[in-house]
N, C-alpha and C positions, 0 to 999 in steps of 0.2 A: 504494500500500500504506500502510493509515494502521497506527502505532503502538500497540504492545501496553499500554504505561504511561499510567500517569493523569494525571500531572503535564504533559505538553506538550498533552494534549488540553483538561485545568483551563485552563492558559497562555493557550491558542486563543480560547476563550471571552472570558475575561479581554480579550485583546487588543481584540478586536472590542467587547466594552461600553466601553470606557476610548476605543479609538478615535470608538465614536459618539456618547462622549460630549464629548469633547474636541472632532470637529468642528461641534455643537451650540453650545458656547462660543464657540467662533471665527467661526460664525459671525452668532451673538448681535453681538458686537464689531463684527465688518463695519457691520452690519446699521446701529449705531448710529453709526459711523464715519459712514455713507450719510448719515443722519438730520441727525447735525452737520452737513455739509456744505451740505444743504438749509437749516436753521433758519440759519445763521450767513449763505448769499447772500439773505436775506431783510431784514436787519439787525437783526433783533428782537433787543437785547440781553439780556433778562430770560428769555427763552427760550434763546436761546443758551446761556447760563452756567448753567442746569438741564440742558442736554442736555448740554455740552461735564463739567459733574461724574456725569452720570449714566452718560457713556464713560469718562470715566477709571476711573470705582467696579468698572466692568466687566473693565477690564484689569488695575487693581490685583488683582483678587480673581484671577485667571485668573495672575498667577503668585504666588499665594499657595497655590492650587490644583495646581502644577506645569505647568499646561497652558503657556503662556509663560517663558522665560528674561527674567529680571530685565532685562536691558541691553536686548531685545526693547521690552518693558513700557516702558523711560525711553525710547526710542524712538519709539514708537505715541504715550505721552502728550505727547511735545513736539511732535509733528504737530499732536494732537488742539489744544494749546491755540494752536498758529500757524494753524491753519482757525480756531478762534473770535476770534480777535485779527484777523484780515486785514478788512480794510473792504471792506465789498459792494459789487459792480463795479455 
């Protein structure tokens, strides 16, 4: 039985565009997370430190956005620059 009011069905809607867009983002970030990984067991350092700022810009903005909690965010970016700092095996 769905709901006679407007406002949980507005809600509904809502949820789902917010949800598909937030996992869009996320998995933007993955995606470049992947990407680092690749460039950085390569050793190309000039490369590296283009993708390695181009993931962070990514998750900076992503909890400036709300999609990420701050502490999240310091999190993911001190990954992100310990994959670019490690030397290629």
């Amino acid at each position: 039985m769905t709901t006679k009011h407007k406002s949980p069905i507005k809600r509904a809607k809502q949820d789902v565009k917010r949800q598909t867009r937030n996992h869009a983002y996320k998995s933007s970030i993955a995606t470049a997370t992947k990407s680092l990984q690749e460039i950085a067991a390569t050793g190309d350092k000039e490369k590296t430190a283009a993708e390695l700022k181009k993931a962070q810009s990514l998750v900076d903005a992503a909890a400036t956005k709300g999609i990420l909690h701050r502490n999240t965010v310091a999190r993911k970016v001190s990954r992100l620059s310990r994959i670019a700092a490690a030397k290629p095996a």
